[in-house]
C-alpha positions as CSV (number, residue, x, y, z in Angstrom):
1,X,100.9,110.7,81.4
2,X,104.1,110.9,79.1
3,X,106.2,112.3,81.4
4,X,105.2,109.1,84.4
5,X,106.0,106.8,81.4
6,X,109.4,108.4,80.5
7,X,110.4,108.6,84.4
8,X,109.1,104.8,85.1
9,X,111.2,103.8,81.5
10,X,114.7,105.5,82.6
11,X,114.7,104.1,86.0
12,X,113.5,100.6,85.1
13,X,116.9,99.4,86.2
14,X,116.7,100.3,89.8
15,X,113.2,99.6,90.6
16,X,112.2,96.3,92.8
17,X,108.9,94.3,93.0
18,X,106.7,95.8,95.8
19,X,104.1,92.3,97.6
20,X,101.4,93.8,98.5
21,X,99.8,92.1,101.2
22,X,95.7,91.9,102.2
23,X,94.3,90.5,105.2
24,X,91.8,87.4,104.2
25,X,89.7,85.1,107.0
26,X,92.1,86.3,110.0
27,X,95.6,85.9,108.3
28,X,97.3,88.1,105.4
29,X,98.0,86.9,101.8
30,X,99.8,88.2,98.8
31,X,97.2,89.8,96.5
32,X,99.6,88.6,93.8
33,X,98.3,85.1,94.6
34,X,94.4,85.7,94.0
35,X,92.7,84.3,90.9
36,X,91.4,87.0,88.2
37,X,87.8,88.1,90.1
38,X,89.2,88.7,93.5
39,X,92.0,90.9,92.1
40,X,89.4,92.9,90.3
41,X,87.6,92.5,93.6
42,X,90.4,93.6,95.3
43,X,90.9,96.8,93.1
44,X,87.7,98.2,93.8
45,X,87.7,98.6,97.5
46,X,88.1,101.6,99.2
47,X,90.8,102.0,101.5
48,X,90.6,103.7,105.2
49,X,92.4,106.8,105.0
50,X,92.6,108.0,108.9
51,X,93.3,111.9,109.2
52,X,95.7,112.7,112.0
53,X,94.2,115.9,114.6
54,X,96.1,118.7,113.5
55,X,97.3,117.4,110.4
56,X,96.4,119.2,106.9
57,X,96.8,115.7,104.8
Protein backbone atom coordinates (compact mmCIF):
# COMPACT_ATOMS: atom_id res chain seq x y z
CA UNK A 1 0.00 0.00 0.00
CA UNK A 2 3.17 2.30 0.46
CA UNK A 3 4.40 1.95 -2.75
CA UNK A 4 0.36 3.20 -4.41
CA UNK A 5 0.84 6.11 -1.94
CA UNK A 6 4.35 7.05 -3.07
CA UNK A 7 3.36 6.68 -6.86
CA UNK A 8 -0.18 8.67 -6.33
CA UNK A 9 2.18 11.52 -4.10
CA UNK A 10 4.95 12.07 -7.06
CA UNK A 11 2.56 12.38 -9.78
CA UNK A 12 -0.01 14.60 -7.99
CA UNK A 13 0.90 17.34 -10.41
CA UNK A 14 -0.25 15.71 -13.52
CA UNK A 15 -3.36 13.96 -12.43
CA UNK A 16 -7.03 15.37 -13.35
CA UNK A 17 -10.42 14.88 -11.68
CA UNK A 18 -12.20 11.81 -13.24
CA UNK A 19 -16.80 12.59 -13.06
CA UNK A 20 -18.05 9.60 -12.75
CA UNK A 21 -21.35 9.34 -13.99
CA UNK A 22 -24.51 6.84 -12.91
CA UNK A 23 -27.72 6.43 -14.61
CA UNK A 24 -30.71 7.50 -12.13
CA UNK A 25 -34.77 7.42 -13.11
CA UNK A 26 -33.89 7.29 -17.13
CA UNK A 27 -31.08 10.07 -17.30
CA UNK A 28 -27.37 10.04 -15.88
CA UNK A 29 -26.05 12.17 -12.98
CA UNK A 30 -22.69 12.87 -11.45
CA UNK A 31 -22.25 10.57 -8.46
CA UNK A 32 -20.32 13.54 -7.07
CA UNK A 33 -23.61 15.28 -6.72
CA UNK A 34 -25.46 12.60 -4.31
CA UNK A 35 -26.04 13.39 -0.64
CA UNK A 36 -23.89 11.09 1.93
CA UNK A 37 -26.37 7.65 1.91
CA UNK A 38 -26.71 7.28 -1.77
CA UNK A 39 -22.85 7.58 -2.24
CA UNK A 40 -22.42 4.89 0.36
CA UNK A 41 -25.37 3.38 -1.59
CA UNK A 42 -23.70 3.82 -4.58
CA UNK A 43 -20.36 2.22 -3.29
CA UNK A 44 -21.84 -0.95 -2.51
CA UNK A 45 -23.28 -2.08 -5.83
CA UNK A 46 -21.94 -4.56 -7.91
CA UNK A 47 -20.98 -3.73 -11.24
CA UNK A 48 -21.72 -5.94 -14.55
CA UNK A 49 -18.57 -7.20 -15.69
CA UNK A 50 -19.50 -8.87 -19.24
CA UNK A 51 -16.75 -11.52 -20.45
CA UNK A 52 -16.03 -11.29 -24.12
CA UNK A 53 -16.16 -15.24 -26.01
CA UNK A 54 -12.69 -16.07 -26.44
CA UNK A 55 -11.32 -13.59 -24.11
CA UNK A 56 -9.18 -14.76 -20.96
CA UNK A 57 -10.11 -11.41 -18.82
Amino acid sequence: MKNTHDLLEKHTASRTKCLVYTRVMGYHRPVESFNVGKKGEHQQRTHFKELLHGSSC
